[in-house]
N, C-alpha and C positions, 0 to 999 in steps of 0.2 A: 111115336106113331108117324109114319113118314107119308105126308099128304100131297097131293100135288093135281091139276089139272089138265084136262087137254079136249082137242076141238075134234067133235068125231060128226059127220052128215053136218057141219055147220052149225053145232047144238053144242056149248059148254058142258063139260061133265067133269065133276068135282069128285074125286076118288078119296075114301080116307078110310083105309082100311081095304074092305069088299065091299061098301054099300053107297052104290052112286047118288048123287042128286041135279036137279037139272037146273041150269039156271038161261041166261039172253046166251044169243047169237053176239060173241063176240067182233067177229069179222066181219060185218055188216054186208056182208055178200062179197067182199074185193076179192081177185083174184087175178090169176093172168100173167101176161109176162114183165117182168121186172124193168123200170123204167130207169134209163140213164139221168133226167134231168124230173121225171115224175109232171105231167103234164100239168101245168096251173090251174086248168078246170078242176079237177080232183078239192083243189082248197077248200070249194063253196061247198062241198059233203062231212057233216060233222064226223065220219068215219073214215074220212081219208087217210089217215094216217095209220089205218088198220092195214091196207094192203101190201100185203108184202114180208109182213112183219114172221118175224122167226123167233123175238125170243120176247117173253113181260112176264115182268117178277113183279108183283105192286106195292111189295113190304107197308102192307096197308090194316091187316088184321092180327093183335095177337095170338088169338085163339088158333091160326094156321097161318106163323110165320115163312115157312116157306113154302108157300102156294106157290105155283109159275103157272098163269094160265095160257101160256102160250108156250111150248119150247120142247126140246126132244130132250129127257132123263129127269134127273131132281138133283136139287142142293144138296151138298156135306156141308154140315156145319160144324166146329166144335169149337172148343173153349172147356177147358178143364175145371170140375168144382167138387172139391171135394169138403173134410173136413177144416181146412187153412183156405181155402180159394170161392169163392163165390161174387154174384154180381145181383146187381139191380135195376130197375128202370123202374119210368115213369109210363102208370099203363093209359094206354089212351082214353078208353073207355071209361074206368073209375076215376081217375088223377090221381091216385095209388102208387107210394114208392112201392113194388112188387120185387119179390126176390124171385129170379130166374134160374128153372130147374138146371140141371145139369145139359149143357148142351144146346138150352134155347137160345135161338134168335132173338135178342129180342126189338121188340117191334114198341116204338113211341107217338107220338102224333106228326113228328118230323119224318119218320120213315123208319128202315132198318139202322140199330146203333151198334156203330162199328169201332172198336175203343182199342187200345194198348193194354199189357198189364200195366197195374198201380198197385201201392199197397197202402193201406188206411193204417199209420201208426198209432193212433189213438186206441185205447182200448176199453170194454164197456161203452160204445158208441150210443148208445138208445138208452139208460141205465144210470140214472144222476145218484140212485140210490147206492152203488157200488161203491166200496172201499177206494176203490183205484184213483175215484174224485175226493178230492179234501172238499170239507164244507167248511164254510168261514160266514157265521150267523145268517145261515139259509137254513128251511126246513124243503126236503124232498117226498109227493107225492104223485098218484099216479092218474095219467089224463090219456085222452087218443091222441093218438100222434098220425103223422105222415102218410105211415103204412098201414094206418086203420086197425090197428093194435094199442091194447091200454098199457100205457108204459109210464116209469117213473122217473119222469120228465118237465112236472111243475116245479117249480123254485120261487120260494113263497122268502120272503123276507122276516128277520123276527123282529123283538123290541128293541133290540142293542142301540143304542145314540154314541152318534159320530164315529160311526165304523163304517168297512167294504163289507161287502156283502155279496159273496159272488162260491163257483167249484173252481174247481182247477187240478188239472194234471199237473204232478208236479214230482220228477222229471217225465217228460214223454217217455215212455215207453221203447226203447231198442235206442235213444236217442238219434242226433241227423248227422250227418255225413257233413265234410268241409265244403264249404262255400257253392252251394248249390240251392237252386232255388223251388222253396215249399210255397204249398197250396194249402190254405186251411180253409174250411167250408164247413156251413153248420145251419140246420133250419131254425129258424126261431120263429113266436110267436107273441103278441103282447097277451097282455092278461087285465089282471084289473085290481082297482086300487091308482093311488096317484105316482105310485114306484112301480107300478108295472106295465110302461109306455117305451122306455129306454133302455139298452142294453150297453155293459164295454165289451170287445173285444178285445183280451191281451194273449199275444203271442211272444216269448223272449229266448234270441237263438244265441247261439253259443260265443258269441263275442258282447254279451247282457245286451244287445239292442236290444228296447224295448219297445214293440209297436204297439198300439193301442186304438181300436177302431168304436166308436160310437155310432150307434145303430136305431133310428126310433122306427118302431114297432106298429104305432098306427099310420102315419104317414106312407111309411115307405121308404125312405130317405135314409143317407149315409148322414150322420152329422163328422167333428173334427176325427183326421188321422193324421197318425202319426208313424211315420219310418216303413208303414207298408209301402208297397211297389206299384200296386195296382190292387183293386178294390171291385167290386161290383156288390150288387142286390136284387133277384130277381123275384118278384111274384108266382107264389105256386099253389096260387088259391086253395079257398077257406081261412083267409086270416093270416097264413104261413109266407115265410117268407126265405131263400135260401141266400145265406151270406159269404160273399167270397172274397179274399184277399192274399195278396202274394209277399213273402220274403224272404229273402235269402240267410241260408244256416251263418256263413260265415266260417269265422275258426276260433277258436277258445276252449276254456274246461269248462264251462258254466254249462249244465243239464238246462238243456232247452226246458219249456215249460207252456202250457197253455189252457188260459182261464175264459169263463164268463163272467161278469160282474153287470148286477146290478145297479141301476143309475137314476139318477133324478131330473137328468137333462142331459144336454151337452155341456157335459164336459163337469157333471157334478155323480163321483163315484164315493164319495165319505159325505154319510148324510144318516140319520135317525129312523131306524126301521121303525115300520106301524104293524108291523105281526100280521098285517093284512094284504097287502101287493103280492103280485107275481109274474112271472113270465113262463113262458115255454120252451126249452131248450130240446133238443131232440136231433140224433144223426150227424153227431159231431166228426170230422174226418181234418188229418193232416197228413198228405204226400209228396213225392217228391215231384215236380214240375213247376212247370211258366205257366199251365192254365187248368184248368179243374177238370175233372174226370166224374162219372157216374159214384154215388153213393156204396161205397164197402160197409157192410153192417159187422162189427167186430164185438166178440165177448171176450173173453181172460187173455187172446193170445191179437197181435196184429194181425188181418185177412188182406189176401191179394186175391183182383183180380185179373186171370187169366186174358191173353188175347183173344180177341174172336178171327174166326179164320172162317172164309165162306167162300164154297168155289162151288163149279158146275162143270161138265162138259163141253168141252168147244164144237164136236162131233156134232153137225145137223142145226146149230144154233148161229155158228158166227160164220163167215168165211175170212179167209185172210188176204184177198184179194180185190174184195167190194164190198161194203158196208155202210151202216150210219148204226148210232147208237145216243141215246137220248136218257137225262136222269135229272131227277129233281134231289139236291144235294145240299146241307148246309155244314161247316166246319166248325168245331168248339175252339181248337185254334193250334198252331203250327209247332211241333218239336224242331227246335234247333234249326230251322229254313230247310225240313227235310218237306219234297212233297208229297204230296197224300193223293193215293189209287182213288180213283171212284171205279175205274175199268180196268183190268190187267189181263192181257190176251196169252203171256206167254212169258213172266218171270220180268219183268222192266220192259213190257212190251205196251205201253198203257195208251189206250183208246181214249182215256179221259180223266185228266188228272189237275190236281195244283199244280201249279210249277213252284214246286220253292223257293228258287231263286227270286220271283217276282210278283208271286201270289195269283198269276193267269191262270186262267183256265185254257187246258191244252192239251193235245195228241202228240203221241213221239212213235214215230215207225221203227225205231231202232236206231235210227240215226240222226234224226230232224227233228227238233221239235217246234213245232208250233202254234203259237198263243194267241189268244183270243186279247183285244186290246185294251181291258183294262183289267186292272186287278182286283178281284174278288176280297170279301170284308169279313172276320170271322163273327159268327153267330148270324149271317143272313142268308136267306135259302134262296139257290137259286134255281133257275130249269137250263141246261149247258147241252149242247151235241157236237158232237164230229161224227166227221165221214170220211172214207179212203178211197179210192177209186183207179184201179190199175190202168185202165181203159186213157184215162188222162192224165196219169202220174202225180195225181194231188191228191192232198188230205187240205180238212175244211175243218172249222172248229167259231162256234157262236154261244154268245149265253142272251139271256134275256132278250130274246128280238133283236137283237141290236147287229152290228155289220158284221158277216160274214168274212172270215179271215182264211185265206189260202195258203198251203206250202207245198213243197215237193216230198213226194210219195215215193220210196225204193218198190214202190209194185208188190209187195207181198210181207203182209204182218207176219209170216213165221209163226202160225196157229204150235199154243202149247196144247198139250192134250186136254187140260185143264185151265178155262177162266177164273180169275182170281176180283172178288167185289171187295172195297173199302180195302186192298193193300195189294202190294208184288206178293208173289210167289216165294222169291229170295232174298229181297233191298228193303226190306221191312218199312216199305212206305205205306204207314198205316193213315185211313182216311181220320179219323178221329170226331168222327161225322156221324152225319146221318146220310142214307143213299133211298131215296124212293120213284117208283114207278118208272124201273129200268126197264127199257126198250132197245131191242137191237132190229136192225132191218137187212136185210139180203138184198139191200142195193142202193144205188147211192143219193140221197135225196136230192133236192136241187136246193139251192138256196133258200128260193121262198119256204121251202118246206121247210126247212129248215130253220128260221125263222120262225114261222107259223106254231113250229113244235114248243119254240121256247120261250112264246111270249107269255 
Protein backbone atom coordinates (compact mmCIF):
# COMPACT_ATOMS: atom_id res chain seq x y z
CA UNK A 1 0.00 0.00 0.00
CA UNK A 2 1.79 3.02 -1.07
CA UNK A 3 1.05 5.91 1.50
CA UNK A 4 2.29 9.31 1.50
CA UNK A 5 1.39 13.05 2.47
CA UNK A 6 1.05 16.39 1.24
CA UNK A 7 0.03 20.13 2.22
CA UNK A 8 -3.00 21.30 0.33
CA UNK A 9 -4.98 25.14 1.75
CA UNK A 10 -2.10 24.86 4.59
CA UNK A 11 -4.08 21.75 5.97
CA UNK A 12 -1.94 18.18 6.32
CA UNK A 13 -3.57 15.36 4.31
CA UNK A 14 -2.58 12.03 4.90
CA UNK A 15 -3.45 9.70 1.75
CA UNK A 16 -3.46 5.97 2.01
CA UNK A 17 -5.08 4.50 -0.38
CA UNK A 18 -8.54 6.93 -1.34
CA UNK A 19 -9.55 7.79 2.03
CA UNK A 20 -7.94 11.18 3.47
CA UNK A 21 -7.53 12.16 7.09
CA UNK A 22 -6.73 15.47 8.45
CA UNK A 23 -4.19 16.24 10.79
CA UNK A 24 -1.99 20.14 12.03
CA UNK A 25 -0.87 22.84 9.72
CA UNK A 26 2.47 21.72 9.22
CA UNK A 27 3.99 24.91 7.85
CA UNK A 28 3.09 27.17 10.48
CA UNK A 29 2.13 29.82 8.04
CA UNK A 30 5.97 30.47 6.47
CA UNK A 31 6.09 31.25 3.22
CA UNK A 32 7.65 33.87 0.89
CA UNK A 33 10.66 34.33 -0.77
CA UNK A 34 13.79 32.22 -0.05
CA UNK A 35 16.31 33.87 2.09
CA UNK A 36 20.06 33.91 1.26
CA UNK A 37 21.29 34.14 5.00
CA UNK A 38 17.52 33.48 6.56
CA UNK A 39 16.91 36.53 8.83
CA UNK A 40 17.87 35.65 12.75
CA UNK A 41 14.41 36.97 13.91
CA UNK A 42 12.93 33.82 12.31
CA UNK A 43 15.01 31.75 15.31
CA UNK A 44 12.63 33.05 18.20
CA UNK A 45 9.44 31.20 16.18
CA UNK A 46 9.38 27.38 17.02
CA UNK A 47 8.29 26.89 13.22
CA UNK A 48 11.07 28.51 11.60
CA UNK A 49 12.62 26.09 10.25
CA UNK A 50 9.40 25.13 8.32
CA UNK A 51 9.75 27.91 5.87
CA UNK A 52 10.93 27.10 2.88
CA UNK A 53 11.28 23.54 3.28
CA UNK A 54 10.70 21.22 0.08
CA UNK A 55 11.17 17.88 1.24
CA UNK A 56 10.55 15.68 5.26
CA UNK A 57 10.53 12.15 5.49
CA UNK A 58 10.34 11.55 9.45
CA UNK A 59 11.05 7.68 9.36
CA UNK A 60 9.18 7.92 12.66
CA UNK A 61 6.10 5.37 12.24
CA UNK A 62 6.09 1.74 11.29
CA UNK A 63 2.72 1.38 10.49
CA UNK A 64 3.65 4.00 7.39
CA UNK A 65 7.20 3.69 6.69
CA UNK A 66 7.35 5.81 3.99
CA UNK A 67 5.22 8.74 4.73
CA UNK A 68 6.89 12.16 3.27
CA UNK A 69 4.98 14.81 4.67
CA UNK A 70 6.36 17.29 2.77
CA UNK A 71 7.91 16.76 -0.88
CA UNK A 72 6.72 16.24 -4.59
CA UNK A 73 6.14 12.11 -5.55
CA UNK A 74 6.90 8.95 -2.87
CA UNK A 75 9.72 6.56 -1.92
CA UNK A 76 10.70 3.22 -3.95
CA UNK A 77 11.87 1.00 -1.65
CA UNK A 78 13.17 -2.46 -2.05
CA UNK A 79 15.07 -5.27 -0.51
CA UNK A 80 14.45 -8.76 -1.80
CA UNK A 81 12.74 -11.63 0.51
CA UNK A 82 11.76 -14.44 -0.47
CA UNK A 83 12.01 -17.96 0.66
CA UNK A 84 16.27 -17.92 1.42
CA UNK A 85 16.19 -13.77 2.20
CA UNK A 86 14.37 -12.16 4.79
CA UNK A 87 15.00 -9.28 7.58
CA UNK A 88 14.09 -8.14 10.92
CA UNK A 89 13.81 -5.16 13.29
CA UNK A 90 13.19 -3.98 16.36
CA UNK A 91 9.63 -2.37 16.36
CA UNK A 92 9.25 0.60 18.23
CA UNK A 93 6.15 0.55 19.47
CA UNK A 94 6.09 -3.21 21.01
CA UNK A 95 10.07 -3.75 21.53
CA UNK A 96 9.34 -6.74 19.33
CA UNK A 97 12.16 -8.48 17.14
CA UNK A 98 9.35 -8.23 14.07
CA UNK A 99 9.93 -9.94 10.73
CA UNK A 100 9.52 -7.47 7.84
CA UNK A 101 7.36 -8.20 5.00
CA UNK A 102 8.79 -8.19 1.71
CA UNK A 103 9.89 -4.75 0.70
CA UNK A 104 9.24 -2.84 4.06
CA UNK A 105 11.10 -0.20 5.27
CA UNK A 106 11.74 -0.81 8.13
CA UNK A 107 11.38 1.72 10.70
CA UNK A 108 13.03 1.40 14.68
CA UNK A 109 13.21 3.90 17.43
CA UNK A 110 16.55 5.37 15.88
CA UNK A 111 14.80 6.02 12.55
CA UNK A 112 14.75 4.36 9.10
CA UNK A 113 17.34 1.04 9.25
CA UNK A 114 19.32 0.99 6.40
CA UNK A 115 21.62 -2.33 6.35
CA UNK A 116 23.99 -4.38 3.72
CA UNK A 117 23.22 -7.87 2.91
CA UNK A 118 24.51 -10.54 5.51
CA UNK A 119 23.96 -14.04 5.86
CA UNK A 120 23.05 -15.79 9.31
CA UNK A 121 25.13 -19.21 9.13
CA UNK A 122 23.65 -20.68 11.88
CA UNK A 123 20.82 -22.73 11.28
CA UNK A 124 17.56 -23.44 13.50
CA UNK A 125 18.23 -20.00 14.93
CA UNK A 126 15.17 -19.75 17.51
CA UNK A 127 14.92 -23.80 17.84
CA UNK A 128 17.26 -25.49 20.67
CA UNK A 129 14.95 -28.41 20.17
CA UNK A 130 16.32 -29.19 16.65
CA UNK A 131 18.68 -31.87 15.69
CA UNK A 132 21.11 -29.33 14.12
CA UNK A 133 21.98 -28.43 18.12
CA UNK A 134 23.80 -31.33 20.04
CA UNK A 135 22.75 -31.39 23.53
CA UNK A 136 25.28 -32.37 26.22
CA UNK A 137 23.06 -33.01 29.71
CA UNK A 138 20.71 -29.98 28.84
CA UNK A 139 16.98 -30.64 28.57
CA UNK A 140 15.13 -28.27 26.00
CA UNK A 141 11.69 -26.64 26.43
CA UNK A 142 9.47 -24.00 25.24
CA UNK A 143 9.16 -20.25 26.76
CA UNK A 144 8.49 -16.56 24.77
CA UNK A 145 11.11 -15.26 23.30
CA UNK A 146 12.16 -11.84 21.58
CA UNK A 147 9.64 -12.00 19.01
CA UNK A 148 6.65 -12.67 21.35
CA UNK A 149 6.46 -16.11 19.91
CA UNK A 150 6.64 -19.49 22.24
CA UNK A 151 9.78 -21.09 21.18
CA UNK A 152 12.01 -23.78 22.33
CA UNK A 153 14.53 -21.93 23.81
CA UNK A 154 14.75 -22.87 27.65
CA UNK A 155 17.86 -24.98 28.50
CA UNK A 156 17.32 -26.43 31.90
CA UNK A 157 20.22 -28.28 33.28
CA UNK A 158 20.11 -31.99 34.37
CA UNK A 159 21.60 -34.22 37.42
CA UNK A 160 24.84 -35.17 35.73
CA UNK A 161 28.01 -34.25 38.41
CA UNK A 162 31.08 -32.67 37.08
CA UNK A 163 30.07 -32.29 33.67
CA UNK A 164 29.52 -29.20 30.64
CA UNK A 165 26.36 -28.58 30.17
CA UNK A 166 25.73 -26.60 27.29
CA UNK A 167 24.06 -26.99 22.69
CA UNK A 168 26.32 -26.54 20.22
CA UNK A 169 26.54 -26.33 16.44
CA UNK A 170 28.99 -28.54 15.59
CA UNK A 171 30.46 -27.86 12.44
CA UNK A 172 28.60 -24.57 11.61
CA UNK A 173 26.85 -24.99 8.84
CA UNK A 174 28.38 -23.99 4.90
CA UNK A 175 31.43 -23.61 7.31
CA UNK A 176 33.81 -19.79 7.04
CA UNK A 177 35.75 -18.65 4.56
CA UNK A 178 39.83 -17.83 5.23
CA UNK A 179 40.86 -15.36 7.52
CA UNK A 180 38.14 -13.07 7.73
CA UNK A 181 36.49 -11.65 10.31
CA UNK A 182 32.91 -13.05 12.09
CA UNK A 183 30.19 -11.73 14.15
CA UNK A 184 28.30 -13.97 16.43
CA UNK A 185 25.35 -12.42 18.29
CA UNK A 186 22.68 -14.19 20.31
CA UNK A 187 19.82 -12.94 22.83
CA UNK A 188 20.03 -14.53 26.12
CA UNK A 189 18.12 -14.44 29.16
CA UNK A 190 18.87 -15.54 32.88
CA UNK A 191 16.41 -17.94 34.39
CA UNK A 192 16.30 -19.45 37.80
CA UNK A 193 17.74 -21.71 39.96
CA UNK A 194 21.62 -21.00 41.23
CA UNK A 195 23.00 -22.21 37.52
CA UNK A 196 20.82 -20.20 35.89
CA UNK A 197 22.63 -16.58 36.24
CA UNK A 198 25.77 -17.29 34.00
CA UNK A 199 26.40 -18.28 30.59
CA UNK A 200 29.81 -19.43 28.27
CA UNK A 201 30.13 -18.44 24.98
CA UNK A 202 32.33 -20.64 22.75
CA UNK A 203 33.07 -19.93 19.22
CA UNK A 204 36.13 -22.26 17.57
CA UNK A 205 37.39 -21.12 13.98
CA UNK A 206 39.44 -23.03 11.74
CA UNK A 207 42.83 -22.60 12.97
CA UNK A 208 41.08 -24.57 16.74
CA UNK A 209 41.40 -20.88 18.34
CA UNK A 210 39.25 -21.21 20.77
CA UNK A 211 37.38 -18.08 22.17
CA UNK A 212 35.24 -18.32 24.94
CA UNK A 213 33.09 -15.45 26.43
CA UNK A 214 31.37 -15.49 30.00
CA UNK A 215 28.26 -13.64 30.17
CA UNK A 216 26.19 -13.07 33.67
CA UNK A 217 22.72 -12.70 33.04
CA UNK A 218 21.26 -10.59 35.90
CA UNK A 219 23.83 -7.98 36.12
CA UNK A 220 24.48 -7.32 32.80
CA UNK A 221 27.98 -7.68 32.56
CA UNK A 222 30.69 -9.38 30.27
CA UNK A 223 32.71 -11.50 32.87
CA UNK A 224 36.37 -13.21 31.46
CA UNK A 225 37.33 -13.39 27.52
CA UNK A 226 39.20 -14.98 25.77
CA UNK A 227 40.79 -14.71 21.99
CA UNK A 228 37.55 -12.64 21.00
CA UNK A 229 38.35 -9.31 19.19
CA UNK A 230 35.88 -7.13 20.36
CA UNK A 231 32.88 -7.94 22.57
CA UNK A 232 29.79 -6.02 23.61
CA UNK A 233 26.18 -6.44 25.55
CA UNK A 234 23.34 -4.48 25.09
CA UNK A 235 19.88 -4.36 27.02
CA UNK A 236 16.70 -5.16 25.07
CA UNK A 237 14.33 -5.05 27.81
CA UNK A 238 12.15 -7.55 29.70
CA UNK A 239 15.21 -9.28 31.21
CA UNK A 240 16.83 -10.04 27.66
CA UNK A 241 19.87 -9.13 26.83
CA UNK A 242 21.66 -9.21 23.12
CA UNK A 243 25.47 -10.67 23.06
CA UNK A 244 27.95 -9.65 20.68
CA UNK A 245 31.51 -10.55 19.79
CA UNK A 246 33.98 -10.63 17.00
CA UNK A 247 36.62 -13.23 15.54
CA UNK A 248 38.46 -13.89 12.83
CA UNK A 249 38.04 -17.44 10.73
CA UNK A 250 41.54 -17.82 10.17
CA UNK A 251 42.89 -20.82 8.01
CA UNK A 252 42.91 -24.49 8.87
CA UNK A 253 40.75 -27.85 8.30
CA UNK A 254 39.06 -27.83 11.82
CA UNK A 255 35.01 -27.30 11.08
CA UNK A 256 34.54 -24.18 12.97
CA UNK A 257 31.95 -24.66 15.74
CA UNK A 258 29.72 -22.74 17.97
CA UNK A 259 28.16 -23.40 21.51
CA UNK A 260 26.41 -22.21 24.64
CA UNK A 261 27.33 -23.62 27.88
CA UNK A 262 25.97 -23.33 30.99
CA UNK A 263 27.98 -21.85 33.99
CA UNK A 264 28.21 -21.51 37.60
CA UNK A 265 30.27 -18.23 37.67
CA UNK A 266 33.01 -16.77 35.91
CA UNK A 267 34.82 -18.81 34.79
CA UNK A 268 33.22 -22.28 36.36
CA UNK A 269 31.63 -24.33 33.14
CA UNK A 270 32.23 -28.18 34.82
CA UNK A 271 30.07 -28.20 37.72
CA UNK A 272 26.98 -30.69 39.09
CA UNK A 273 23.77 -30.09 37.51
CA UNK A 274 20.61 -29.84 40.00
CA UNK A 275 17.87 -30.73 37.25
CA UNK A 276 16.55 -27.47 38.33
CA UNK A 277 18.37 -24.15 36.61
CA UNK A 278 18.02 -22.67 33.35
CA UNK A 279 18.68 -20.09 30.95
CA UNK A 280 17.18 -18.57 27.74
CA UNK A 281 18.87 -18.91 24.63
CA UNK A 282 17.12 -17.47 21.61
CA UNK A 283 18.20 -15.92 17.94
CA UNK A 284 21.41 -17.28 17.71
CA UNK A 285 23.35 -15.68 14.51
CA UNK A 286 26.95 -16.01 12.99
CA UNK A 287 28.13 -13.68 9.87
CA UNK A 288 30.71 -12.52 8.18
CA UNK A 289 31.86 -8.87 9.32
CA UNK A 290 33.78 -6.27 11.92
CA UNK A 291 30.42 -5.33 13.47
CA UNK A 292 26.92 -6.90 13.89
CA UNK A 293 24.04 -6.56 11.62
CA UNK A 294 19.98 -6.80 12.32
CA UNK A 295 18.82 -10.27 13.45
CA UNK A 296 18.43 -13.20 10.27
CA UNK A 297 15.86 -15.81 11.67
CA UNK A 298 17.07 -19.03 9.81
CA UNK A 299 15.28 -22.72 9.83
CA UNK A 300 17.01 -25.99 7.83
CA UNK A 301 18.99 -23.72 5.36
CA UNK A 302 21.37 -20.29 6.23
CA UNK A 303 19.07 -16.95 5.41
CA UNK A 304 20.50 -13.61 3.98
CA UNK A 305 19.46 -10.51 4.16
CA UNK A 306 18.99 -8.43 1.23
CA UNK A 307 20.19 -4.74 0.95
CA UNK A 308 17.80 -1.97 1.39
CA UNK A 309 17.82 0.44 -1.29
CA UNK A 310 15.61 3.67 -0.78
CA UNK A 311 15.44 6.51 -3.28
CA UNK A 312 13.03 9.44 -4.34
CA UNK A 313 12.79 11.89 -7.01
CA UNK A 314 15.12 14.84 -7.19
CA UNK A 315 12.27 16.57 -9.60
CA UNK A 316 10.58 19.59 -7.32
CA UNK A 317 12.30 18.34 -3.99
CA UNK A 318 16.16 19.19 -4.12
CA UNK A 319 17.92 21.74 -6.40
CA UNK A 320 21.30 21.47 -7.30
CA UNK A 321 22.32 24.87 -7.09
CA UNK A 322 21.11 26.06 -3.45
CA UNK A 323 20.13 23.95 -0.65
CA UNK A 324 20.43 22.83 3.00
CA UNK A 325 19.63 19.42 4.14
CA UNK A 326 19.29 18.33 7.67
CA UNK A 327 19.03 14.34 9.39
CA UNK A 328 19.27 12.87 12.62
CA UNK A 329 21.59 9.79 11.92
CA UNK A 330 23.33 7.08 14.07
CA UNK A 331 25.92 4.44 12.51
CA UNK A 332 26.37 0.57 13.79
CA UNK A 333 29.85 0.79 12.49
CA UNK A 334 32.22 1.14 9.39
CA UNK A 335 32.93 -1.63 6.51
CA UNK A 336 36.50 -1.45 5.66
CA UNK A 337 36.91 2.79 5.98
CA UNK A 338 34.18 2.67 3.24
CA UNK A 339 31.95 5.92 3.88
CA UNK A 340 28.36 5.64 4.57
CA UNK A 341 25.45 7.97 2.29
CA UNK A 342 23.04 9.44 4.77
CA UNK A 343 22.21 11.79 1.31
CA UNK A 344 23.16 10.95 -2.26
CA UNK A 345 21.99 13.54 -4.85
CA UNK A 346 23.43 11.80 -7.89
CA UNK A 347 25.51 8.33 -7.86
CA UNK A 348 28.74 9.68 -5.29
CA UNK A 349 27.14 12.87 -5.38
CA UNK A 350 26.51 12.94 -1.25
CA UNK A 351 25.06 16.02 0.50
CA UNK A 352 25.76 14.26 3.65
CA UNK A 353 27.87 11.67 4.53
CA UNK A 354 30.78 9.85 6.77
CA UNK A 355 33.86 10.24 5.27
CA UNK A 356 35.70 7.14 5.76
CA UNK A 357 38.61 8.06 5.61
CA UNK A 358 38.26 10.07 8.82
CA UNK A 359 34.93 9.21 10.25
CA UNK A 360 33.50 13.27 9.64
CA UNK A 361 30.71 14.22 8.94
CA UNK A 362 30.67 15.73 5.29
CA UNK A 363 29.52 17.17 1.75
CA UNK A 364 31.39 16.48 -1.39
CA UNK A 365 30.20 18.47 -4.67
CA UNK A 366 31.85 16.12 -6.83
CA UNK A 367 34.97 17.42 -6.30
CA UNK A 368 35.66 18.86 -2.75
CA UNK A 369 35.00 17.41 0.06
CA UNK A 370 34.34 18.87 3.09
CA UNK A 371 34.27 18.00 6.91
CA UNK A 372 32.88 18.88 9.72
CA UNK A 373 35.70 18.89 12.66
CA UNK A 374 35.46 16.26 14.47
CA UNK A 375 34.82 12.80 13.91
CA UNK A 376 31.76 11.01 14.54
CA UNK A 377 31.51 7.73 17.18
CA UNK A 378 29.80 4.52 16.06
CA UNK A 379 26.42 3.70 17.94
CA UNK A 380 25.81 7.51 18.89
CA UNK A 381 23.07 9.70 17.17
CA UNK A 382 23.54 12.63 15.90
CA UNK A 383 21.50 15.74 14.20
CA UNK A 384 24.38 16.81 11.15
CA UNK A 385 23.41 19.46 8.05
CA UNK A 386 25.01 20.99 5.05
CA UNK A 387 24.23 23.51 2.64
CA UNK A 388 25.49 24.51 -0.98
CA UNK A 389 25.06 27.65 -2.28
CA UNK A 390 26.00 28.87 -5.88
CA UNK A 391 25.35 32.52 -5.31
CA UNK A 392 28.65 32.26 -3.00
CA UNK A 393 30.43 29.28 -4.17
CA UNK A 394 30.37 27.46 -0.72
CA UNK A 395 29.17 24.46 0.82
CA UNK A 396 28.80 24.34 4.72
CA UNK A 397 28.58 21.19 6.76
CA UNK A 398 27.71 21.11 11.07
CA UNK A 399 26.68 18.57 13.51
CA UNK A 400 25.66 19.00 16.91
CA UNK A 401 25.47 22.91 17.29
CA UNK A 402 28.77 22.99 17.26
CA UNK A 403 31.11 25.33 14.53
CA UNK A 404 30.14 25.57 11.16
CA UNK A 405 32.58 24.44 8.61
CA UNK A 406 33.17 26.02 5.03
CA UNK A 407 34.57 24.91 1.53
CA UNK A 408 34.43 25.68 -1.99
CA UNK A 409 31.23 24.85 -3.99
CA UNK A 410 31.77 23.94 -8.19
CA UNK A 411 28.12 25.88 -8.27
CA UNK A 412 26.10 22.94 -9.27
CA UNK A 413 25.42 19.42 -7.59
CA UNK A 414 24.59 17.59 -11.07
CA UNK A 415 21.04 16.64 -9.77
CA UNK A 416 20.66 12.68 -10.70
CA UNK A 417 17.12 12.01 -11.53
CA UNK A 418 16.91 10.07 -8.53
CA UNK A 419 18.00 10.68 -4.69
CA UNK A 420 19.61 7.92 -3.03
CA UNK A 421 19.03 7.79 1.36
CA UNK A 422 21.52 5.53 3.55
CA UNK A 423 23.84 4.68 0.27
CA UNK A 424 25.41 5.96 -3.60
CA UNK A 425 23.52 4.92 -6.40
CA UNK A 426 26.62 2.95 -7.78
CA UNK A 427 29.87 3.11 -4.94
CA UNK A 428 27.81 0.99 -2.52
CA UNK A 429 28.36 3.30 0.32
CA UNK A 430 25.91 1.81 2.48
CA UNK A 431 24.85 3.88 5.59
CA UNK A 432 24.67 0.91 7.98
CA UNK A 433 22.53 3.21 10.20
CA UNK A 434 19.86 4.54 11.02
CA UNK A 435 18.61 7.98 9.09
CA UNK A 436 15.52 9.98 10.69
CA UNK A 437 13.67 13.24 10.21
CA UNK A 438 15.27 14.04 6.82
CA UNK A 439 14.80 17.63 5.75
CA UNK A 440 15.84 19.38 2.66
CA UNK A 441 15.32 23.19 2.17
CA UNK A 442 15.28 25.26 -1.28
CA UNK A 443 17.74 27.66 0.18
CA UNK A 444 20.49 28.16 1.86
CA UNK A 445 20.40 28.47 5.70
CA UNK A 446 22.69 30.70 7.45
CA UNK A 447 24.69 29.52 10.06
CA UNK A 448 22.85 30.24 12.93
CA UNK A 449 20.22 28.19 11.36
CA UNK A 450 21.99 25.97 10.93
CA UNK A 451 23.14 25.41 14.14
CA UNK A 452 19.89 25.98 15.65
CA UNK A 453 18.76 22.76 13.51
CA UNK A 454 21.33 20.55 15.07
CA UNK A 455 21.43 21.20 18.41
Amino acid sequence: MRIFKKFLAGVLVSFALATPSFGQDMLGGYGGTPSVAGPGSILGNPSWWKRDLTFWAPFDDPSVPLAIYKGTGSFTFTRAHDATHTATYVHPGTGLVTVASADQLRIESNGALIEGARTNLLVYSADLSNAAWTKRMVSISSAVAPDGTTAPIKMKTDATAGEAHYVIQEPIPGGLADNTDYMVFLYLKAGEGAQGRWVQLVFVNKAVTVATMYVDLVSGVLGTTVAFTSTAIRSMGGGWYRVEAKLNSETGAYAPVFGVRMAIGDGGWIFDGDNTSYVYVWGTQVEAGTFPSSYIPTVATAMTRNADVLTFATSGNVSGTVGTVAATYKTIGNNAATSQYILDLNNARPVLFVNGADEKLSINDGATTTSFGTADTHGTSYNGASRWFSADSKVRVVRGGGTVVDGVFDNNMNLGANATIGDSGTTGSLLWGWVKNLKIWNRALSDAEMIAITQ
